[in-house]
PALUMGU-950544 format. One record per residue (C-alpha): y, z, x negated. Coordinates in steps of 0.05 Angstrom, whole numbers. Layout:
// residues N
       py       pz       px
        Y        Z        X
...
***
This chain:
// residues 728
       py       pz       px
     5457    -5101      243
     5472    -5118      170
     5524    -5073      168
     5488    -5017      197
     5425    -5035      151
     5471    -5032       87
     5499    -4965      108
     5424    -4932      121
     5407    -4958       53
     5458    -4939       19
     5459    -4868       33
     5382    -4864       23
     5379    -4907      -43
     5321    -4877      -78
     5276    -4870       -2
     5216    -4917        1
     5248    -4979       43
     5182    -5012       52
     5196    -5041       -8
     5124    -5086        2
     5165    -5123       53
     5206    -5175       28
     5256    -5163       77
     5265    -5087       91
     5316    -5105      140
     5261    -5126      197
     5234    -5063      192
     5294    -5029      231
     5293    -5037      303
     5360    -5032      333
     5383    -5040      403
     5461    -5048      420
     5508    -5062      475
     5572    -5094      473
     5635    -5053      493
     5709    -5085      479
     5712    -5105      402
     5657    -5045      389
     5587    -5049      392
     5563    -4987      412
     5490    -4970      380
     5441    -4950      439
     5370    -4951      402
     5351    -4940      331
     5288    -4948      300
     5264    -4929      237
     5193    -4910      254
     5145    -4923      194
     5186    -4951      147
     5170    -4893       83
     5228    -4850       88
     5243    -4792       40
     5288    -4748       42
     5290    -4683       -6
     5316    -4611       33
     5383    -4609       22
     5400    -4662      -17
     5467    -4710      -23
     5433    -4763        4
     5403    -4728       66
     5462    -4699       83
     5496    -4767       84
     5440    -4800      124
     5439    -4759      173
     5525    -4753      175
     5515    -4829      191
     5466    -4810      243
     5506    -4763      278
     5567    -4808      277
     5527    -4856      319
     5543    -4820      381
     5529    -4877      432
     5454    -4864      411
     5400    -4856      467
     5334    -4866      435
     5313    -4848      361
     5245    -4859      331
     5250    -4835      257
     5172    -4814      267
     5120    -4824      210
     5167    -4819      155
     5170    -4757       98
     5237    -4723      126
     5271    -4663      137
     5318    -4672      196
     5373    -4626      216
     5379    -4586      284
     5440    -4613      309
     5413    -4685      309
     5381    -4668      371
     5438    -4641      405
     5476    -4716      413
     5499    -4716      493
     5467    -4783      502
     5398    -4778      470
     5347    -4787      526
     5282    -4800      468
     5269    -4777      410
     5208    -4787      366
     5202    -4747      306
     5127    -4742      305
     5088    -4734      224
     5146    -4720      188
     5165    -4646      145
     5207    -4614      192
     5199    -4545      180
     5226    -4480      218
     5240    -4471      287
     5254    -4515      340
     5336    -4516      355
     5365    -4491      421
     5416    -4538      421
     5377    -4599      453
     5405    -4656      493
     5404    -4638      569
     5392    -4713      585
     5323    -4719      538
     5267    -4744      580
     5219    -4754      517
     5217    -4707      461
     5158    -4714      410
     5161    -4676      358
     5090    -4668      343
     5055    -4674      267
     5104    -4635      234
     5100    -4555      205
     5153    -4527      262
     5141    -4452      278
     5170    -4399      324
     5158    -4401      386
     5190    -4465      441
     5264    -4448      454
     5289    -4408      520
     5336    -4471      527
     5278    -4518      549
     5277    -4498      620
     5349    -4534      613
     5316    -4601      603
     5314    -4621      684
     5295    -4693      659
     5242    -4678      611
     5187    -4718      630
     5146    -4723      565
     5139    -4660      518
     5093    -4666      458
     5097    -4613      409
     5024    -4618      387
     4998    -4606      306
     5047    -4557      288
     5045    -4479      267
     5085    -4455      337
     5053    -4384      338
     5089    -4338      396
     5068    -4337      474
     5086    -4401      505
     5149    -4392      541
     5153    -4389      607
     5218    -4420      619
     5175    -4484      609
     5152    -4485      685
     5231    -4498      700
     5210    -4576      668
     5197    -4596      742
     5187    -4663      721
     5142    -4657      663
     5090    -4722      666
     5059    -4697      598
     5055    -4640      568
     5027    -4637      500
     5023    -4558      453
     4945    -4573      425
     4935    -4551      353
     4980    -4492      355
     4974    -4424      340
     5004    -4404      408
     4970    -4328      449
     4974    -4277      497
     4952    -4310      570
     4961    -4379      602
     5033    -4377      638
     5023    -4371      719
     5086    -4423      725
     5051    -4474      688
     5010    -4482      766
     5087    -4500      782
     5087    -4571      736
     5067    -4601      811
     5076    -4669      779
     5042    -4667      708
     4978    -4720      694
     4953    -4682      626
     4966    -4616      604
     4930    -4617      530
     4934    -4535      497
     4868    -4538      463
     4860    -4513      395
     4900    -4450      400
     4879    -4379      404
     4903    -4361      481
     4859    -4313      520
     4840    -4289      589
     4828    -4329      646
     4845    -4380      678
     4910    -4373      733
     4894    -4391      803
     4960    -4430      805
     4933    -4480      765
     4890    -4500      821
     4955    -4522      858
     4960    -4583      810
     4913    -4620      864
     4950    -4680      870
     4971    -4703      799
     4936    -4670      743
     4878    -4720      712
     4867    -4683      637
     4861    -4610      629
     4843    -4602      561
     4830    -4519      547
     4780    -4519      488
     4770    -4485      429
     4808    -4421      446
     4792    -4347      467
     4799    -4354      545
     4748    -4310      578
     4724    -4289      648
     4679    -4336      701
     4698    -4416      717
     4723    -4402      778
     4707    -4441      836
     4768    -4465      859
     4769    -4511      805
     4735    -4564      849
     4803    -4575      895
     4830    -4600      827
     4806    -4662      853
     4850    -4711      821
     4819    -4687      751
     4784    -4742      701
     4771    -4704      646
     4752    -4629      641
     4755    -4594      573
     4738    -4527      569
     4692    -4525      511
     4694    -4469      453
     4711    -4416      490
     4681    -4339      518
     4674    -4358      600
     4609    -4324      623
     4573    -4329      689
     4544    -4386      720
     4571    -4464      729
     4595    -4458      805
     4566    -4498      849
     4623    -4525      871
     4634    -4569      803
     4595    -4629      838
     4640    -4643      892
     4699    -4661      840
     4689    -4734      856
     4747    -4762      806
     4708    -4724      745
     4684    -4770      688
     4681    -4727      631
     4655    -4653      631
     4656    -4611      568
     4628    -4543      568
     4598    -4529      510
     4603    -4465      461
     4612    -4423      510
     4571    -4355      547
     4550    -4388      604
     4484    -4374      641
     4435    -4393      700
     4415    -4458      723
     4450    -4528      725
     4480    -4544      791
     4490    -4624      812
     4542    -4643      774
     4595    -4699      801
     4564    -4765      802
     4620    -4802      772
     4611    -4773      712
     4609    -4825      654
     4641    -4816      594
     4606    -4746      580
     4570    -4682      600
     4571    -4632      550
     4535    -4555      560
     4509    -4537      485
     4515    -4485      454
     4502    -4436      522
     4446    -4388      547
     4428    -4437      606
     4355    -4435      627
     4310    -4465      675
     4279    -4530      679
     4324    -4596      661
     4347    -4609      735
     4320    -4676      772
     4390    -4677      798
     4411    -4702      719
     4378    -4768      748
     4441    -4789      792
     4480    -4794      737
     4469    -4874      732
     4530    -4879      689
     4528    -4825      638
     4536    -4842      566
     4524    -4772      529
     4482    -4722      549
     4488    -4655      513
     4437    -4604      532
     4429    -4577      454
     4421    -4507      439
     4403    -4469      503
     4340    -4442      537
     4316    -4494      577
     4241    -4492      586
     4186    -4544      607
     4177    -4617      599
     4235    -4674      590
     4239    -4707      650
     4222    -4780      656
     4281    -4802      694
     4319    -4786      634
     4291    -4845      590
     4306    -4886      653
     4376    -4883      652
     4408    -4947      623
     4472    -4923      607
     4456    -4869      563
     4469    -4879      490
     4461    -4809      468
     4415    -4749      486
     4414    -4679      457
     4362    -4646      469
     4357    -4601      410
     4343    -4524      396
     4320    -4513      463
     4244    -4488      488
     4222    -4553      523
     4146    -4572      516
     4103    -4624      536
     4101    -4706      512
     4166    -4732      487
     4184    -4801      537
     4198    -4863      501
     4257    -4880      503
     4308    -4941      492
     4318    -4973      425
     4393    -4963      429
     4392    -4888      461
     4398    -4833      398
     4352    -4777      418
     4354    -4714      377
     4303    -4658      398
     4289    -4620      348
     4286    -4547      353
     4230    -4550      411
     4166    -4527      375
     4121    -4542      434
     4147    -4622      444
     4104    -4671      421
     4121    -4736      405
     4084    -4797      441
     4052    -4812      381
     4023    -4756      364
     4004    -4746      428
     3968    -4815      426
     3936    -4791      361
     3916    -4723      385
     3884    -4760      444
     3838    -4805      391
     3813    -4748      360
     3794    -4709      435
     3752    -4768      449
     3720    -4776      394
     3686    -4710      395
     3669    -4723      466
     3628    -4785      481
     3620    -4757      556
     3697    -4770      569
     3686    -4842      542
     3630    -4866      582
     3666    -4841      641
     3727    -4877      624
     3689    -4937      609
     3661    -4937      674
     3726    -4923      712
     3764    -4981      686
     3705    -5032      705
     3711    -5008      770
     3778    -5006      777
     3778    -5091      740
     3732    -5102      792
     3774    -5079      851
     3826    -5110      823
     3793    -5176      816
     3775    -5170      896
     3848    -5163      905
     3876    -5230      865
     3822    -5259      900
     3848    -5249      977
     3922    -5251      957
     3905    -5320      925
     3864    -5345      990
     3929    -5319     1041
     3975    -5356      993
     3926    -5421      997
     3918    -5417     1081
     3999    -5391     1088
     4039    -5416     1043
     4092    -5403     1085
     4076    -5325     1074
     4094    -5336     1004
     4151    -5288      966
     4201    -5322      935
     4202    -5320      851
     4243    -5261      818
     4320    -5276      812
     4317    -5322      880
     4301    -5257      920
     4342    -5206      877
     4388    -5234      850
     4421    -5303      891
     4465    -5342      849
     4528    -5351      872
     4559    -5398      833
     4540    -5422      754
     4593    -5455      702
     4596    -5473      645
     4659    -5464      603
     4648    -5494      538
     4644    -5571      518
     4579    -5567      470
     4534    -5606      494
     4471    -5577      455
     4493    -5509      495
     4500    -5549      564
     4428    -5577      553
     4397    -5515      526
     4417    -5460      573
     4389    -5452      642
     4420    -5410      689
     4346    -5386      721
     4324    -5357      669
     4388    -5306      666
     4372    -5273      730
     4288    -5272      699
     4315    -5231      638
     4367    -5187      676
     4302    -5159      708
     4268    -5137      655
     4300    -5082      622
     4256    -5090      564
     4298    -5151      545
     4364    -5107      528
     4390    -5103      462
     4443    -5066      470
     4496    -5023      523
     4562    -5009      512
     4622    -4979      554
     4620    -5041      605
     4562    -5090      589
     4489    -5085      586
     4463    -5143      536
     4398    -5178      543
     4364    -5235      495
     4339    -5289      525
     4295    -5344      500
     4310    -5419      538
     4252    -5462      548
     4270    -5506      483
     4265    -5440      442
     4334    -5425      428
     4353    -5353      439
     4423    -5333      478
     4457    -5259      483
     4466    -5253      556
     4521    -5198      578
     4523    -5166      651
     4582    -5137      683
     4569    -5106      746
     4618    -5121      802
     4604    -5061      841
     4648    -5023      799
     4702    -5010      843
     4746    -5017      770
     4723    -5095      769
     4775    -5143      804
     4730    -5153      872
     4728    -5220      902
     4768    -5249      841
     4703    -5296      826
     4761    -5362      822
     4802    -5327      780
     4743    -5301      738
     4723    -5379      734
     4796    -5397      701
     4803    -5330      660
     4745    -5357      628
     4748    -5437      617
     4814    -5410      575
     4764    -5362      534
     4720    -5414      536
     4766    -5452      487
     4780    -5408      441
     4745    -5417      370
     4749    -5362      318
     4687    -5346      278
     4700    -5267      290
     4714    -5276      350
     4650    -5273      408
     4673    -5334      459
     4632    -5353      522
     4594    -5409      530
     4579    -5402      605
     4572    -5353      666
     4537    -5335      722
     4562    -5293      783
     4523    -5258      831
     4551    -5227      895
     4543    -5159      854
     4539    -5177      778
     4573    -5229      725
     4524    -5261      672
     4568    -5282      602
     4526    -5331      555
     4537    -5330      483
     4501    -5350      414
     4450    -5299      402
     4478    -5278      336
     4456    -5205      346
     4437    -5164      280
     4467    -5107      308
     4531    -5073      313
     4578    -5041      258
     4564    -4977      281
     4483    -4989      278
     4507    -5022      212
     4540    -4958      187
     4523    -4900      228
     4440    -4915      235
     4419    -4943      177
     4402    -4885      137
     4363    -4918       74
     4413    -4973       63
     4481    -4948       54
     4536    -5000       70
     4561    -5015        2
     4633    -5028        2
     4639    -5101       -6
     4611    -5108       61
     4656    -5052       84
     4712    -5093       57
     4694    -5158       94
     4680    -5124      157
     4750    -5106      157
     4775    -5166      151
     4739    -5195      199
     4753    -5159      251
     4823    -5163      229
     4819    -5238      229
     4794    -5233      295
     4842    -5188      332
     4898    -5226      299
     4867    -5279      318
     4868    -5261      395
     4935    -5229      393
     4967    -5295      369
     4942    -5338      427
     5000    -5378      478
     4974    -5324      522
     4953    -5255      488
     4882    -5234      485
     4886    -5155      490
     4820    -5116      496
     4806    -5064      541
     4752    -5031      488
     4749    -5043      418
     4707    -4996      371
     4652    -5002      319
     4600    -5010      381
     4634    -5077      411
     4644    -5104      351
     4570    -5154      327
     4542    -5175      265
     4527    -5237      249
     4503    -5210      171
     4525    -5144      140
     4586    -5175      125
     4606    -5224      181
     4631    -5190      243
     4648    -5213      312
     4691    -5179      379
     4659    -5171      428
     4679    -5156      502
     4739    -5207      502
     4742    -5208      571
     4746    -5141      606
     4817    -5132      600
     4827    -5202      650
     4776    -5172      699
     4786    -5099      705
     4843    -5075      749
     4862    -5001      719
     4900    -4991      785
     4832    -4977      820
     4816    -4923      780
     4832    -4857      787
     4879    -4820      728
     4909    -4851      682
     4898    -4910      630
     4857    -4862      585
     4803    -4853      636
     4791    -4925      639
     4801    -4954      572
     4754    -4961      512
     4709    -4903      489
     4720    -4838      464
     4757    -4833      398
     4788    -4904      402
     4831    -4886      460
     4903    -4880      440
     4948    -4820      449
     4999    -4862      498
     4946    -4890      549
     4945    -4820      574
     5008    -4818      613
     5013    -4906      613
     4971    -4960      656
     4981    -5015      606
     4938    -5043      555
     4981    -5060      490
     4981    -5088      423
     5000    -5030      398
     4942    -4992      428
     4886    -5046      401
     4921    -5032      327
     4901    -4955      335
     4830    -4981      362
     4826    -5025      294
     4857    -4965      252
     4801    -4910      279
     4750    -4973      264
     4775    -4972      190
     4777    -4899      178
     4692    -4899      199
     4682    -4953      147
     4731    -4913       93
     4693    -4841      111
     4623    -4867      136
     4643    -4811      192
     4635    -4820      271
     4695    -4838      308
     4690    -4770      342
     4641    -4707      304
     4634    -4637      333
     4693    -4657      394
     4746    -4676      335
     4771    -4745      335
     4763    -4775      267
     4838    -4806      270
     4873    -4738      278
     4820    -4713      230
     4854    -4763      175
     4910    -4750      190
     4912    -4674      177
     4881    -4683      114
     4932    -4740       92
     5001    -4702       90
     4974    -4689       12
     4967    -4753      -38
     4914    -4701      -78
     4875    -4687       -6
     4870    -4758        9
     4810    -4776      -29
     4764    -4720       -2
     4777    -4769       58
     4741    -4818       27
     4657    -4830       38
     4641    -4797      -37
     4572    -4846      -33
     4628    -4905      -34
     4688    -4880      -66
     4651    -4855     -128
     4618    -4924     -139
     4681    -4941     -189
     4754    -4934     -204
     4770    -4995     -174
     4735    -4990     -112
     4767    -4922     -106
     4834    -4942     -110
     4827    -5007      -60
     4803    -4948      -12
     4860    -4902      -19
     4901    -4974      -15
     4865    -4979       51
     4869    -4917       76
     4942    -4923       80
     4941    -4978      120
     4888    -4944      164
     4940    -4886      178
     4996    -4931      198
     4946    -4959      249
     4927    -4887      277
     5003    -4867      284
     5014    -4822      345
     5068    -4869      361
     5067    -4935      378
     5119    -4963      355
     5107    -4938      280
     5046    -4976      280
     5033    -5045      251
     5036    -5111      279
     4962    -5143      268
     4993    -5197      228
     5023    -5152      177
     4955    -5096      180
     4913    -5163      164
     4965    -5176      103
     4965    -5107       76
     4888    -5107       81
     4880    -5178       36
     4938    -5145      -18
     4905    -5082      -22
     4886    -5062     -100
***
């Protein structure tokens, strides 16, 4: 390993070692097996370690000699670095990986490519041309990512000889002429991602064959054109339907609603027309139709959608009132209803559900509503009298009423319901898990299944949870969290091991870190206690508060925090790893203290029961990283991307997703330039001083690293929370 190391550097000596590590040396990850008195060199990592080589220099030429010489090599990550790499590196017989995503390789992609590769990522760089005839070679290749480059021919056809592509990955291109027929032939791909290019006409029946496997079809934000057809529904294996930003006319078929696997539907900016049909009931994560020439009435059928986090409805014709169900809906967080022609009163809804609808000029508000009904009364004293009169009547009735149910209930007390929470909700077992005993004397367990009634008590929904406040008899408050079993995700019958899961997160103690202090289970729910610390979330912090902007030290110390915190978890004798970590699940104690939330989802949901892959599962939108599309485990690695895309919102004040582009990949296209970097930066922050300024761009770095496409160029917590307390 020395050796090795001392040869790498010395044929790179003026490349960027890492030099902020005092021992470079860690930062290459090699792999070797021992064969007679040689020992033959089977992985090599170098991912993320601030190489730089200049185009045809000396030292380039004898890096990448060394690099060929090494021909025992199987896998090579040199991704993330600033180098130009030579064709014929990918041509070694015994490469089966190779990771060469956001570097500066420039031209086309080389014919000569291992016929044993199995993984070739190559995305991030400035590669054009077209992908070589040569590929359909490749009878291994399971992953192919070739995303965020300047590819601008047809796609080649000889791809659909890949048999055993898993993942196939050409989004961001500038790829036309028609979707290939043999793609329908990839029998055993899970995503196929070619959004972002500028292919046209329809849509080939043979992609309708990929039944059994395909879970992401991501076509948006190209020129395709013609109807949806209908035999999309036998894709019924599909998660996640993108077809967005494109020219398809006609009507939604009807058939859409029986695609049973479907959680997220995006068909916005499009021609489309008609009515809504009933859409699949599973959806969850979101159902997008903007930007259309839809019409009608907002369907009741909208209603079944119990799950449904965003609702997009913005920019369309639909006409009449907005349904009532719709502010009945508990999981919704947003609702766009804007630029439409609805009328009528405006429904309140939920504190934590964003509602935008304006555009309608013929929707009143409930307020002014309320006011415009003052003003009718008081120029009719008529309408009064009779009102006055109808209520005594109707006090009166209902005084008769108490009256007889209050005589049965003296005479049959036998007769008598049982109180709320006894009948609804039966306790099936209360614990608690922590060893405070001003907790243990201050909560009672009755009282959770009183506030989980009332819907008025919530505070606050995310991905998983619903959270409630509730106020003990002795007056302290507790944040109350609900997790409803009857998701067939949730680890059924696992109430024992959801007992020991959490006595051993019941011990943890980390002031950014949200630890339970007891539970209650249901037959159909699980109740989490905790302090009631509850200010609000970072994004409410960051994202709602429009008169007082987050100044920057309390950027900074959120940062940390939650950096304390996940370093915090990912230290423990056993790993904490969260299932869904973004600016939403993460509380405030005070603008600048922080605290993780949702600590224990990734111990009680089973992604196994879920249909499609890890992606469809895992955190929320925008968080999600790239690899938990084709994997089914939660990682490290993947919470560090989660915690990267949660500093990049605090360093640009931006969404983690705007207009359908994910803010990460949004960085990261604006970051190959040290000059571009800043206009990354929130100005309202960043122009504050010259220090604060450069501690962001310090940051931002950092941030990058985090949001790395791969995930082995991505920083341990540890060394994130290190760079984020030297950062000047």
């Amino acid at each position: 390993m020395g050796n090795l190391y001392r040869s790498l550097h010395s044929s790179l000596p003026n490349a960027n070692w890492n030099t902020s590590d005092p021992n470079p040396c860690r930062w290459i990850r090699v792999n070797c097996s021992s064969s007679g008195n040689s020992s033959l060199v089977k992985s090599l990592d170098l991912s993320g370690v601030g190489l730089y080589t200049a185009p045809n220099s000396s030292s380039a030429a004898r890096f990448f000699d060394l690099l060929c010489r090494l021909d025992s090599l199987e896998s090579l990550d040199l991704s993330a670095n600033s180098l130009t790499i030579p064709a014929d590196l990918l041509s070694a017989p015994n490469l089966v990986s190779v990771d060469l995503t956001n570097n500066k390789l420039q031209g086309h992609i080389p014919n000569n490519l291992s016929h044993n590769l199995y993984r070739l990522r190559l995305g991030g760089n400035s590669l054009n041309g077209t992908i070589p005839e040569t590929i359909g070679n490749l009878s291994n290749l399971t992953y192919l990512e070739l995303n965020d480059n300047n590819l601008d021919s047809q796609i080649h056809p000889q791809i659909g000889s890949c048999k055993n592509l898993t993942l196939l990955n050409l989004a961001s291109n500038r790829f036309h002429g028609e979707l290939p027929e043999v793609l329908g032939s990839l029998r055993k791909v899970v995503v196929l991602k070619l959004q972002n290019n500028s292919l046209s006409g329809g849509i080939p029946d043979t992609f309708f064959e990929l039944q059994v496997n395909l879970s992401v079809l991501d076509l948006g934000q190209n020129s395709l054109t013609g109807v949806i057809p209908s035999a999309i529904s036998r894709l019924q294996s599909l998660s996640n339907l993108i077809l967005e930003g494109n020219y398809f006319n006609g009507s939604i078929p009807d058939t859409i609603g029986n695609m049973s696997s479907l959680i997220e539907l995006r068909l916005g900016g499009n021609r489309l027309s008609g009515t809504v049909p009933t859409m699949p009931a599973n959806l969850r994560i979101a159902l997008n139709l903007s930007h259309n020439l839809l019409s009608g009435s907002i369907p009741s059928s909208l209603g079944a959608l119990t799950e449904l986090e965003v609702l997009d409805l913005s920019d369309n014709g639909f006409t009449g009132e907005i349904p009532r169900f719709l502010a009945g809906m508990r999981s919704l967080t947003l609702l766009d209803l804007s630029n439409n022609n609805l009328s009528g009163i405006r429904p309140a809804f939920r504190n934590y559900v964003t509602v935008i609808t304006s555009g309608n000029r013929y929707l009143i508000n409930s307020s002014e509503s309320q006011n415009t009904s003052r003003s009718r009364k008081k120029r009719s004293p008529i309408v009064i009298i009779v009102v006055v009169i109808s209520m005594v009547a109707v006090l009166i009735l209902a005084a008769v009423v108490v009256l007889l149910i209050s005589s049965k209930r003296f005479y049959r007390v036998e007769d008598e319901s049982p109180q709320l929470g006894e009948s609804n909700l039966q306790i099936v077992n209360g614990c608690f898990v922590t060893a405070n005993s001003i907790h243990r004397s201050s909560i009672d367990f009755s009282k959770t299944m009183e506030v989980a009634s009332n819907p008025r008590k919530i505070i606050l929904k995310t991905r998983f949870s619903t959270y409630y406040k509730a106020v003990m008899p002795n007056g302290v408050s507790y944040s109350i969290k609900k997790l409803n079993w009857t998701d067939k995700i949730f680890q059924m019958g696992s109430h024992e091991r959801f007992r020991q899961e959490l006595e051993v997160l019941g011990k943890l103690s980390n002031s950014n870190v949200m630890v339970p202090l007891a539970y209650v289970l249901t037959e159909d729910s699980a109740y989490l206690f905790y302090e009631h610390v509850h200010r609000g979330t970072v994004f409410d912090f960051l994202h709602k508060n429009l008169v007082n902007v987050l100044d920057w030290p309390s950027r900074y110390c959120i940062m940390l925090g939650v950096a304390q915190g996940l370093t915090f978890l990912h230290g423990c004798t056993q790993p904490v790893l969260l299932l869904d970590l973004s600016t939403k699940t993460i509380h405030m104690k005070s603008p600048k203290e922080p605290q993780i939330g949702d600590i224990e989802l990734c111990k009680v949901i089973d992604p196994s029961k879920s249909s499609g892959s890890l992606s469809t599962v895992a955190g929320s939108v925008g968080y999600i990283p790239p690899e938990y599309a084709y994997t089914m485990t939660v990682t490290m690695a993947g919470n560090v991307y989660s915690f990267g895309v949660i500093v990049l919102e605090l360093l640009t004040g931006k969404p983690a997703v705007s207009n359908g582009l994910e803010l990460a990949k949004w960085a990261l296209s604006h970051s190959a330039r040290s000059s571009e970097r800043e206009q990354i930066l929130d100005p309202k922050i960043a122009k504050t001083s010259l220090a604060v300024r450069s501690q962001m761009l310090s940051i931002l770095k950092v941030a990058l690293a985090c949001v790395s496409a791969s995930p082995e160029a991505r920083p341990k917590m540890r060394n994130a929370l290190r760079l984020l307390f030297n950062a000047k």
